[in-house]
Backbone as CSV, one residue per row, in Angstrom:
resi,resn,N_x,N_y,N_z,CA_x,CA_y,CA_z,C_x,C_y,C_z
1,UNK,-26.744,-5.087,-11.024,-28.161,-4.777,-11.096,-28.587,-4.773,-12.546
2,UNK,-29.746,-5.589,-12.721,-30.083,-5.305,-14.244,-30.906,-4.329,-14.406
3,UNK,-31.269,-3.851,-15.743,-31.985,-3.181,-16.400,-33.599,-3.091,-16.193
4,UNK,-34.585,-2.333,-16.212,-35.609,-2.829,-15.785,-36.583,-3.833,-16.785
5,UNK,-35.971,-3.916,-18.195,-36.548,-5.172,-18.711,-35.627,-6.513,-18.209
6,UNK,-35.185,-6.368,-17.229,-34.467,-7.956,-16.724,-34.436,-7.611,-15.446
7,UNK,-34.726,-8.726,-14.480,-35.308,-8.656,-13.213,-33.513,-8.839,-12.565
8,UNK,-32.805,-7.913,-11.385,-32.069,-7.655,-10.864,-31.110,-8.736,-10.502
9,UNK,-31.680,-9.425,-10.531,-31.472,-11.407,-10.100,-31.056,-11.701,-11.465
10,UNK,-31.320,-11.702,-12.338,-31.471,-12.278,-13.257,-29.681,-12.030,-14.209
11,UNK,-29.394,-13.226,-14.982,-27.924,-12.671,-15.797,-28.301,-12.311,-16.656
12,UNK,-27.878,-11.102,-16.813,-27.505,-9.761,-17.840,-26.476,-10.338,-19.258
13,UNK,-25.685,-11.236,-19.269,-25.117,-11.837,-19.931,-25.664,-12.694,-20.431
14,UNK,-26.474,-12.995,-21.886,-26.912,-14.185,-22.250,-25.872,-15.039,-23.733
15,UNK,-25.861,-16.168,-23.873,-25.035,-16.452,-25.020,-25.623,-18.074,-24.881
16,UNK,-25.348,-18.777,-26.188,-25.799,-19.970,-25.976,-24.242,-20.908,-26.350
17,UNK,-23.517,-21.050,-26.286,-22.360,-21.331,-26.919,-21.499,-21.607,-25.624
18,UNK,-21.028,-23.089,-25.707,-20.515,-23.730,-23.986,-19.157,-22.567,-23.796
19,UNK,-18.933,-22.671,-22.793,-17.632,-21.601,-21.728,-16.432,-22.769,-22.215
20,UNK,-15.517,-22.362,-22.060,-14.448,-22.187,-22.426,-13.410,-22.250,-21.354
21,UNK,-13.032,-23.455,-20.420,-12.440,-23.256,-19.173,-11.009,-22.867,-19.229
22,UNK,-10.609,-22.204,-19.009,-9.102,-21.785,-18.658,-8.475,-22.964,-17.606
23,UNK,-7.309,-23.124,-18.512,-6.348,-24.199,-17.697,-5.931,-23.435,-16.221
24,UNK,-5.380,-24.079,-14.989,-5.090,-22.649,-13.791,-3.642,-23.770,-13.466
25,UNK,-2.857,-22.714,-13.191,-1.230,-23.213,-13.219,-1.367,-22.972,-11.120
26,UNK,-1.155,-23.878,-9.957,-1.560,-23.468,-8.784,-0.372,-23.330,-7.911
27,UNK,0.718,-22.729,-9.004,1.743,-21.449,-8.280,1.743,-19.889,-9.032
28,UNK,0.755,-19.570,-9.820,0.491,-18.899,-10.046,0.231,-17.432,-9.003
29,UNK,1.034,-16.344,-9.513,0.405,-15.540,-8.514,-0.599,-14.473,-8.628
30,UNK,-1.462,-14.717,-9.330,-2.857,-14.331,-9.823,-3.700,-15.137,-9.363
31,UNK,-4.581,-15.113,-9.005,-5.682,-15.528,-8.629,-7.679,-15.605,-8.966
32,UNK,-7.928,-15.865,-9.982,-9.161,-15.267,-10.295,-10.293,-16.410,-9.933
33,UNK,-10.887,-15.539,-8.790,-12.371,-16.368,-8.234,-13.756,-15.823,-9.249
34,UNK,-14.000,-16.982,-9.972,-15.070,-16.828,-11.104,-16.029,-17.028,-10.449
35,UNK,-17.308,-16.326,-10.449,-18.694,-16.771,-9.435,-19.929,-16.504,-10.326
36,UNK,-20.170,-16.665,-11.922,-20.913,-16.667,-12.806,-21.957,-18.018,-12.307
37,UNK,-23.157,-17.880,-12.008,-24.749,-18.543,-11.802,-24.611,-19.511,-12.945
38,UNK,-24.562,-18.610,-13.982,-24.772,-19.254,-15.263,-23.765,-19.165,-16.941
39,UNK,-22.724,-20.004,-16.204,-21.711,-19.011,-17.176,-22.054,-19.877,-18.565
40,UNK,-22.391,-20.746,-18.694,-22.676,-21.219,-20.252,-23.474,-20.345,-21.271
41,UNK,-24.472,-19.392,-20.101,-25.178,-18.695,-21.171,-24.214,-17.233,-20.964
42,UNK,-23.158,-17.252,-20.136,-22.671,-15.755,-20.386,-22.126,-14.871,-21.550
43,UNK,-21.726,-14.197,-21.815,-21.556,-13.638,-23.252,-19.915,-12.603,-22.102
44,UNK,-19.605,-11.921,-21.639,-19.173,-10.998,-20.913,-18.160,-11.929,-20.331
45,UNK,-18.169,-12.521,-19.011,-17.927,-13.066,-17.917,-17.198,-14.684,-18.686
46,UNK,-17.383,-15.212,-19.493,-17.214,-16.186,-20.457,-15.922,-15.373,-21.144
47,UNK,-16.130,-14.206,-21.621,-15.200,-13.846,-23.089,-13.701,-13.474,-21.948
48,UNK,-14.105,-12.986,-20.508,-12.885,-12.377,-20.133,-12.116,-13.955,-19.563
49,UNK,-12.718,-14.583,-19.809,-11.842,-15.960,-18.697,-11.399,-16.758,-20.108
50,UNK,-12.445,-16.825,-21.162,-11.590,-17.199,-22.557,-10.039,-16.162,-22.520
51,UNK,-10.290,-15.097,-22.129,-9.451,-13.841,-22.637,-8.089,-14.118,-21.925
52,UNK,-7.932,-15.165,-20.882,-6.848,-15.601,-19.629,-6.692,-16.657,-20.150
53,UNK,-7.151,-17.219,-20.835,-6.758,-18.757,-21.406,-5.012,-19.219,-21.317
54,UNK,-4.791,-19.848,-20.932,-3.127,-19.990,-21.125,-2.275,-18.806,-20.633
55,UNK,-2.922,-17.885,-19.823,-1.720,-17.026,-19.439,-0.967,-17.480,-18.252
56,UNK,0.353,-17.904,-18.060,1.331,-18.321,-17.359,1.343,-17.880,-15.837
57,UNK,0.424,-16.408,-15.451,0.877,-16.216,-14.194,-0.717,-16.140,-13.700
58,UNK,-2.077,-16.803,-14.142,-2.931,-17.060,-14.124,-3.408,-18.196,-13.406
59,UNK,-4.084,-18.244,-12.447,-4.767,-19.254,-11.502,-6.302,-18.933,-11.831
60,UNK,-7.427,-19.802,-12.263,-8.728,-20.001,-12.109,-9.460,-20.498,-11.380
61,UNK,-10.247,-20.398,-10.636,-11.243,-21.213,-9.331,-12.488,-20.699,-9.944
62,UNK,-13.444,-22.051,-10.836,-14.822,-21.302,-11.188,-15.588,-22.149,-10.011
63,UNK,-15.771,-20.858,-8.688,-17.020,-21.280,-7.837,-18.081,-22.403,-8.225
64,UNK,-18.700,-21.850,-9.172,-20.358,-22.509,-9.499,-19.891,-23.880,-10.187
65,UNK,-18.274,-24.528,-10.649,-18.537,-25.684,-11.159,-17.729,-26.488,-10.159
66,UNK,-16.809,-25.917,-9.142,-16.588,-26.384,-8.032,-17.225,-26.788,-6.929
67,UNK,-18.079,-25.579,-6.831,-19.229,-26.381,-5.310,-20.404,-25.708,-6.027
68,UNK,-21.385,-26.945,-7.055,-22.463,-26.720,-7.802,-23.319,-27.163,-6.572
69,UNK,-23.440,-27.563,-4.994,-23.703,-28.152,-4.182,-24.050,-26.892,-2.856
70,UNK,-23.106,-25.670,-3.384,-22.341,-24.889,-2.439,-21.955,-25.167,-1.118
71,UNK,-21.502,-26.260,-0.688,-20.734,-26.878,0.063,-19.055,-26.919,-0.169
72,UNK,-18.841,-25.700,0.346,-17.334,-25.210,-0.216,-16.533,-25.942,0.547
73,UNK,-15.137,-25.814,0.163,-13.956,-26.843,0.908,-13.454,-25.178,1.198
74,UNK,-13.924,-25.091,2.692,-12.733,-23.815,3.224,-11.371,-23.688,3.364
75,UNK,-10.605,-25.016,3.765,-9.506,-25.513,3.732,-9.052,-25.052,2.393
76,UNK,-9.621,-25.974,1.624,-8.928,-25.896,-0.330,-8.888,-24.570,-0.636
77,UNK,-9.723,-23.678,-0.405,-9.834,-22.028,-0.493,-9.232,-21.190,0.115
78,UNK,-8.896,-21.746,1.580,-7.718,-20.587,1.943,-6.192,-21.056,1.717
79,UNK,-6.079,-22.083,1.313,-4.670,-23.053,1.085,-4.646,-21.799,-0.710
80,UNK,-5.569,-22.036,-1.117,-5.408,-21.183,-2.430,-4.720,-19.910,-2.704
81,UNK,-5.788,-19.268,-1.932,-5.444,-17.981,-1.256,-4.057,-17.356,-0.960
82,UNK,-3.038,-18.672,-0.309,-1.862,-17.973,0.796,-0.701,-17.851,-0.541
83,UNK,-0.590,-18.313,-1.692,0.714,-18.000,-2.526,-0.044,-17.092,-3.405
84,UNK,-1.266,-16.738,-3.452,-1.302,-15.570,-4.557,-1.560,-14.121,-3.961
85,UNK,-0.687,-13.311,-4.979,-0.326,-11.933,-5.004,-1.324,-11.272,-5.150
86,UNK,-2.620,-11.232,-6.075,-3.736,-10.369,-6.484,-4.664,-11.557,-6.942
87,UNK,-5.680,-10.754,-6.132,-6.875,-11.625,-6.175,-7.873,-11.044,-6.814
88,UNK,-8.323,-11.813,-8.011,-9.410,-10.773,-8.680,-10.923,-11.754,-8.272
89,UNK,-12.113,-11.245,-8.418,-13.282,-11.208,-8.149,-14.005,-11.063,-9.327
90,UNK,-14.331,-11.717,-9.952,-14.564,-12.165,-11.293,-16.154,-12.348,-11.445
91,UNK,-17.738,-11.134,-11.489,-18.691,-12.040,-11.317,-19.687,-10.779,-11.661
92,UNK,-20.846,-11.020,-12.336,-21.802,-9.658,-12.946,-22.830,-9.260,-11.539
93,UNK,-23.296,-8.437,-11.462,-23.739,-7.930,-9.985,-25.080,-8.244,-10.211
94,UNK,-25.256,-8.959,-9.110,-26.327,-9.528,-8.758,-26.991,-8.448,-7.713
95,UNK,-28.557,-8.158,-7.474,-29.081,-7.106,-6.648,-27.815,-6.281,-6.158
96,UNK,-27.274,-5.517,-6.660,-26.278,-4.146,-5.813,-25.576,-5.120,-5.142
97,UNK,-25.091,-6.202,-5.777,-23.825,-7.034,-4.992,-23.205,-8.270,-5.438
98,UNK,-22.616,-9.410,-5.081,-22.168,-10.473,-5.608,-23.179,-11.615,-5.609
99,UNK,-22.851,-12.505,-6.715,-23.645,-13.749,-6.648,-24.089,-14.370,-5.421
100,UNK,-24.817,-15.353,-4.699,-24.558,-15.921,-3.559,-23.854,-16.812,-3.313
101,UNK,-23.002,-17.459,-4.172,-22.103,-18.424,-3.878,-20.961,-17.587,-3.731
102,UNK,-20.820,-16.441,-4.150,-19.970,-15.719,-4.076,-19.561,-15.372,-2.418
103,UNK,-21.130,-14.951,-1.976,-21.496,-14.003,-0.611,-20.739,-15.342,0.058
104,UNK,-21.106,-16.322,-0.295,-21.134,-17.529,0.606,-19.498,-17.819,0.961
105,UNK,-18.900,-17.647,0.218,-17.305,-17.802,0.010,-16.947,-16.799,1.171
106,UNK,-17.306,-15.683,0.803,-16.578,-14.529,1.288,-16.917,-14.860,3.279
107,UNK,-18.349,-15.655,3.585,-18.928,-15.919,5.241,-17.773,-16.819,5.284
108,UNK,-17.579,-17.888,4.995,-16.935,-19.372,5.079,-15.583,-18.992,4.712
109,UNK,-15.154,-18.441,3.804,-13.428,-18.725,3.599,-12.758,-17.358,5.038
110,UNK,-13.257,-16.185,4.498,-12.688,-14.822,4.849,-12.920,-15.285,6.632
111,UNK,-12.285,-15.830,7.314,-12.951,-16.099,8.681,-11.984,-15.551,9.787
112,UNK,-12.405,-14.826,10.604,-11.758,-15.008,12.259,-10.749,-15.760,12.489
113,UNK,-9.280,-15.141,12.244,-8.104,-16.067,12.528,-7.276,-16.282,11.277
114,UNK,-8.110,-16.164,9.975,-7.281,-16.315,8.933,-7.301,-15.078,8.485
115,UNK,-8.197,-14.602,8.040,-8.550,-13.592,7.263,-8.277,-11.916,7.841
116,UNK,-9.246,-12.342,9.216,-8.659,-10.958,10.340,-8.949,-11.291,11.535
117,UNK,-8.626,-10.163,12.660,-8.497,-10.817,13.760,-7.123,-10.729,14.584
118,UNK,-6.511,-11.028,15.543,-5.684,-10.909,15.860,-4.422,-11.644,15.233
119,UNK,-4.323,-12.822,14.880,-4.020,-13.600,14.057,-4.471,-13.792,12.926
120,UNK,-5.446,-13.621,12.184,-5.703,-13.198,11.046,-5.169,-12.406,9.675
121,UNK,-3.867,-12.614,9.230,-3.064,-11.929,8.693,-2.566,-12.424,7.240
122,UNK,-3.168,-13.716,7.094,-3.164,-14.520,5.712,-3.249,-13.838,4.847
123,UNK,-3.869,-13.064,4.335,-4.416,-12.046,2.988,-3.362,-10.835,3.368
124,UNK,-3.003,-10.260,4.203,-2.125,-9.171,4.503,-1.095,-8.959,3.542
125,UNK,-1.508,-7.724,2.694,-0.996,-7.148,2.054,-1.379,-7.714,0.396
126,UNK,-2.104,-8.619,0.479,-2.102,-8.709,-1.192,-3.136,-7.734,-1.474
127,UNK,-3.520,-7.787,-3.398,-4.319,-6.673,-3.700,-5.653,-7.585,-3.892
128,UNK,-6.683,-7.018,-4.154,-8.017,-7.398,-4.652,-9.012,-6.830,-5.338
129,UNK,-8.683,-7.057,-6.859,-9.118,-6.158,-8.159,-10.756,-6.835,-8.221
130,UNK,-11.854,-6.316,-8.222,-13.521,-6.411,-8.306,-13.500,-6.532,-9.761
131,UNK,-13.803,-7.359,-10.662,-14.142,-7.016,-11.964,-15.410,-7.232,-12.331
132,UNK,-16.306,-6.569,-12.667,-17.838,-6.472,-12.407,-18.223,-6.199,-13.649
133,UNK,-19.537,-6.623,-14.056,-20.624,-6.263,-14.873,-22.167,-5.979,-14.153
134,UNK,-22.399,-4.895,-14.674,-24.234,-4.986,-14.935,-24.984,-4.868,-15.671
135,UNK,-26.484,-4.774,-15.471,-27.203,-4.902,-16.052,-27.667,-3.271,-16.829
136,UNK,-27.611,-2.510,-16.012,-27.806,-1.190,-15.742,-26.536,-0.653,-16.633
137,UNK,-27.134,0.519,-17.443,-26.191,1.633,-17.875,-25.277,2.334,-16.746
138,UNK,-24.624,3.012,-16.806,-23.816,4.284,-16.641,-25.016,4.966,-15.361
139,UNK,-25.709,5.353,-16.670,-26.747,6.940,-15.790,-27.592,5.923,-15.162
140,UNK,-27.818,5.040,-14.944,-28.756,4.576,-13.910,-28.019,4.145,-12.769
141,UNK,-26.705,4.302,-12.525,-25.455,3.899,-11.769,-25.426,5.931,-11.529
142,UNK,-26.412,6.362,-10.826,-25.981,8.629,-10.854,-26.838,8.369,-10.432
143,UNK,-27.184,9.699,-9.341,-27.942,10.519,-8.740,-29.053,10.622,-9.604
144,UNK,-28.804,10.663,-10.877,-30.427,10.992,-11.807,-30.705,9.865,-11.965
145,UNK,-30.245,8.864,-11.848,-30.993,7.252,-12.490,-31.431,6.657,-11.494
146,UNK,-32.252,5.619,-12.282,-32.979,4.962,-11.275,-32.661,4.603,-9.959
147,UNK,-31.190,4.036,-9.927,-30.750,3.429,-8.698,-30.172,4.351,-7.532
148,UNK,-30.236,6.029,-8.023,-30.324,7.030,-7.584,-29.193,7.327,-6.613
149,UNK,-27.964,6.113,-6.880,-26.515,6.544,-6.464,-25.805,6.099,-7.170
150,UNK,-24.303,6.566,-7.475,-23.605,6.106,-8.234,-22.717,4.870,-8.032
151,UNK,-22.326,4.551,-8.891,-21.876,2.356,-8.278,-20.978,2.239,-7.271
152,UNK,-20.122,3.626,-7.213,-18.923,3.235,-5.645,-19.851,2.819,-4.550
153,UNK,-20.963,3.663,-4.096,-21.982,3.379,-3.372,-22.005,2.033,-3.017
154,UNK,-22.208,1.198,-4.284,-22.651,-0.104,-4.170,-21.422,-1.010,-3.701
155,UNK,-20.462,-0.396,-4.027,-19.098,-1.206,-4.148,-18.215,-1.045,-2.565
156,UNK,-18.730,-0.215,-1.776,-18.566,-0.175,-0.382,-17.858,-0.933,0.452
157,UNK,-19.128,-2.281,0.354,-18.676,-3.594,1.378,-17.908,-4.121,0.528
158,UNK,-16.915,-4.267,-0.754,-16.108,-4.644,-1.306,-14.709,-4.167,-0.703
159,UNK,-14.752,-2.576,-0.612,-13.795,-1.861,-0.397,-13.217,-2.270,1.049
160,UNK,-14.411,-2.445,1.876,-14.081,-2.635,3.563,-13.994,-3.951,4.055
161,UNK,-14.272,-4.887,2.960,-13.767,-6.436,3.199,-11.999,-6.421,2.830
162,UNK,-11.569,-5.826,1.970,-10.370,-5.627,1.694,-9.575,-4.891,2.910
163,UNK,-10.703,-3.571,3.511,-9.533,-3.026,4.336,-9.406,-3.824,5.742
164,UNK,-10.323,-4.780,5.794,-10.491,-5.283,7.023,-9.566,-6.459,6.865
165,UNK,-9.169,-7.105,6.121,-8.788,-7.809,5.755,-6.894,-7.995,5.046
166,UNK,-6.635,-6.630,5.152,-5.615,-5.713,4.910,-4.578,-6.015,3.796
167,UNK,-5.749,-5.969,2.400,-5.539,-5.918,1.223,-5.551,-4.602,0.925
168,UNK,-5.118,-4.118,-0.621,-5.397,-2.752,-1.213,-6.679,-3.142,-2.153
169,UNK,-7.312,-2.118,-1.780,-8.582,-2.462,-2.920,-8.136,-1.466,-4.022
170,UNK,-7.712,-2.588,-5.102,-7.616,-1.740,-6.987,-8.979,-0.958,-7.514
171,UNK,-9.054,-0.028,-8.272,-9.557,0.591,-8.647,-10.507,-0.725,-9.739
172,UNK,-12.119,-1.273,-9.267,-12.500,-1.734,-9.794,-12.769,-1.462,-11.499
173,UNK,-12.996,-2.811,-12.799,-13.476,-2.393,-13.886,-14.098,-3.220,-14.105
174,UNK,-15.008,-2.037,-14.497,-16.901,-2.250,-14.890,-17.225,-2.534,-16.637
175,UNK,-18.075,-3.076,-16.252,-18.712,-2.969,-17.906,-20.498,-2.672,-17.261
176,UNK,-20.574,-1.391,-17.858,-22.464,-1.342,-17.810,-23.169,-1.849,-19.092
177,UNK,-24.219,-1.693,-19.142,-25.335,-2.455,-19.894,-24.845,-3.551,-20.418
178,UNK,-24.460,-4.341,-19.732,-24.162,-5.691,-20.135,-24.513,-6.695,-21.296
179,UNK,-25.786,-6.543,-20.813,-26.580,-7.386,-21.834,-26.869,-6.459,-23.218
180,UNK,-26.192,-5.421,-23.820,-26.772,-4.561,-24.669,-25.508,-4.614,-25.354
181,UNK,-24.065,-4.578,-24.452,-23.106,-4.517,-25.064,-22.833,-5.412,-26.820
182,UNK,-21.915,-4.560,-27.761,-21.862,-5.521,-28.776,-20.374,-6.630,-28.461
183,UNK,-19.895,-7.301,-29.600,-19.415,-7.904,-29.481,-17.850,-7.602,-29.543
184,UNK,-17.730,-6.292,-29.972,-16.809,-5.453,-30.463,-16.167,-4.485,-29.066
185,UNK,-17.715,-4.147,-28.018,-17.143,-4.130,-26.719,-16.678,-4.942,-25.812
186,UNK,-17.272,-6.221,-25.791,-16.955,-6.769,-24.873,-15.845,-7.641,-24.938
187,UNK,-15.151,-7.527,-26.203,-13.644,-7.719,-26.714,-12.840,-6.644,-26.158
188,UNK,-12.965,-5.203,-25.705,-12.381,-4.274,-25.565,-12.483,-4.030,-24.508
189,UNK,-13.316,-4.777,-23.871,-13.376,-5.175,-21.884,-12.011,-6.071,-21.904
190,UNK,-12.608,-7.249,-22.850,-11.566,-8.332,-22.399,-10.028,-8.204,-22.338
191,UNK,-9.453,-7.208,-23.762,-8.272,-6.549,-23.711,-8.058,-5.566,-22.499
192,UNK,-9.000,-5.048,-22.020,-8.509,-4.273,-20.742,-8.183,-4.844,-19.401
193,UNK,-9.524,-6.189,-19.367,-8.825,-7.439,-18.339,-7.845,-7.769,-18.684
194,UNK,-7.278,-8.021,-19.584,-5.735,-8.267,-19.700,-4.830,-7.539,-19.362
195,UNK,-4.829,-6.491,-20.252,-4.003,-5.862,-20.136,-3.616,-5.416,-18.068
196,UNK,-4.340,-4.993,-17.402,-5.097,-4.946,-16.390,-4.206,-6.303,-15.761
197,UNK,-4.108,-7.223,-16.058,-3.553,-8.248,-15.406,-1.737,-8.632,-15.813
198,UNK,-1.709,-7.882,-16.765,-0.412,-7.364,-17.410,0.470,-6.323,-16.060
199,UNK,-0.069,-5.623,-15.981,0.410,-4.315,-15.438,0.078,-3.966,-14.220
200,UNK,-1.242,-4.839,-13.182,-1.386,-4.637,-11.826,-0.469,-5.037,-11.302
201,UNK,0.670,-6.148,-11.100,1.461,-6.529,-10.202,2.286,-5.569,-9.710
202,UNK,3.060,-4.826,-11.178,3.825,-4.082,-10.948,3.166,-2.700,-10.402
203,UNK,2.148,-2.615,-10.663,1.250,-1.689,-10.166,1.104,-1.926,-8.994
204,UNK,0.596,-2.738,-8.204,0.847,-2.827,-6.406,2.228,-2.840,-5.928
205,UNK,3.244,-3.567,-6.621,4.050,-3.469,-5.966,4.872,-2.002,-5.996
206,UNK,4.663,-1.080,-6.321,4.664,0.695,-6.131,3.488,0.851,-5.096
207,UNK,2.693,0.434,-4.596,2.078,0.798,-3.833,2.596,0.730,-2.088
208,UNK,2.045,1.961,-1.107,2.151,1.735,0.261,1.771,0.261,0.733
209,UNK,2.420,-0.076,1.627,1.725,-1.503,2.263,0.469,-0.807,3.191
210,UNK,-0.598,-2.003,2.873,-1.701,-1.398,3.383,-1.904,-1.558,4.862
211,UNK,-2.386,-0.779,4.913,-2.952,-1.939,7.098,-3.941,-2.544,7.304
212,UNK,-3.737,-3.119,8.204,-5.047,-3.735,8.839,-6.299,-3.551,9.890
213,UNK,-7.229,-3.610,9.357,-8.150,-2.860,10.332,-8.385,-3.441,11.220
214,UNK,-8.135,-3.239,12.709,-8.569,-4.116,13.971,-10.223,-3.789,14.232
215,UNK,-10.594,-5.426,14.685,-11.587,-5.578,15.355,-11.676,-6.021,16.757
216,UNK,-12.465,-4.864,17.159,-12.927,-5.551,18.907,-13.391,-6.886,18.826
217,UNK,-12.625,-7.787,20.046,-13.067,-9.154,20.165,-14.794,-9.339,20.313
218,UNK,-15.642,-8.198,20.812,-16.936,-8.193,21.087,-17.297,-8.272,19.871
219,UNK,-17.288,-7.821,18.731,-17.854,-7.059,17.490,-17.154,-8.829,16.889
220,UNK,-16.318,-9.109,16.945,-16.873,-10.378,15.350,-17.602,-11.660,16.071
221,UNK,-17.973,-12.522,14.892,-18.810,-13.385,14.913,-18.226,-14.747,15.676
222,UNK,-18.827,-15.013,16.786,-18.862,-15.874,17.854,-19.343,-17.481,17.980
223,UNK,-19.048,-18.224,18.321,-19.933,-19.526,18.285,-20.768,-19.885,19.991
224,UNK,-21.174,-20.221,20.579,-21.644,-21.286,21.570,-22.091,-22.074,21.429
225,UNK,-21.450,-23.001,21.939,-21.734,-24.909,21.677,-21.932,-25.054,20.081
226,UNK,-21.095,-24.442,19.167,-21.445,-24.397,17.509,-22.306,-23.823,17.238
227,UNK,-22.948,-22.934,17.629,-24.533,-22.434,17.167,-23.592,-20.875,17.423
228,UNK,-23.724,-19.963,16.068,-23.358,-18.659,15.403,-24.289,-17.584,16.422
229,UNK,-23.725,-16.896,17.414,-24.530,-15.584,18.070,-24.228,-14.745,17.392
């Protein structure tokens, strides 16, 4: 969510200076789905994927230069998916949520049979770290600020796509006021994405195996004759 001099929609990250693509090694068991609108002008979202450049156990998928069309290859995306260990979510919050190519990934890849479901067990057990920016401070992310709850609030349907899906959801990291940040912070984000990608593996793998949340066959999403009820 941005700030109220930047409209909620709008990236909070501005920079004029081209992105910087990270090479992606695709036995890697990291995984980072980039879903930046506009990452050439990002300043944030740009510095943490510079910040992965060449790291060895690093995989990159930047959404927006893959399907600039958003006509995703579901196939190519869940084939991605099945050898990596932790999946990070890489993308500045758009209205109290993810980009739409993002949303769009999550309808189309995360599906009935792969994802969950009775057979649905593909993702089972890996982790899925949120790494987020906004637009919005701290206190406008509280009960006293504008947005008049604090960001777990917002971060909800993140948490319950994971449990449904029967991942561990990592303790997301944020950067607020995005667009205000200096350059000196958002270097000290980027060392924490690292580091952060240093130390989660071994960090899940101390963790309980998670479960999976069953769904009634009534309750998920259905086709007739191809047309979505």
């Amino acid at each position: 969510m941005s700030s109220p001099q930047h409209p909620p929609g709008a990236n909070p990250e501005r920079d004029s200076t081209p992105p910087k693509r990270p090479e992606s090694d695709p036995a890697a068991p990291v995984l980072i789905l980039a879903a930046h609108p506009d990452l050439a002008h990002s300043r944030v979202t740009r510095a943490l994927l510079s910040a992965v450049h060449g790291m060895p156990s690093v995989r990159v998928r930047d959404l927006y230069a893959l399907y600039p069309d958003y006509s995703i290859d579901t196939h190519a995306e869940q084939e991605a998916l099945r050898d990596a260990k932790l999946l990070v979510w890489l993308h500045p919050m758009h209205w109290y949520g993810m980009p739409a190519l993002m949303k769009l990934w999550v309808d189309e890849v995360l599906s009935v049979g792969f994802a969950y479901g009775n057979s649905g067990h593909a993702l089972h057990g890996k982790d899925l770290w949120l790494v987020t920016s906004t637009g919005g401070s701290a206190h406008a992310y509280s009960a006293g600020g504008y947005n008049h709850h604090p960001v777990e609030d917002f971060l909800l349907p993140y948490a319950q796509t994971a449990a449904l899906c029967g991942m561990r959801f990592v303790p997301p990291l944020l950067l607020h006021s995005a667009q205000k940040a200096s350059n000196e912070e958002i270097q000290a984000h980027a060392r924490r994405f690292v580091e952060g990608l240093q130390e989660l593996p071994e960090w899940c793998d101390r963790q309980p195996e998670p479960a999976q949340e069953e769904v009634p066959t009534e309750d998920r999403p259905a086709t007739q004759e191809g047309v979505p009820v």
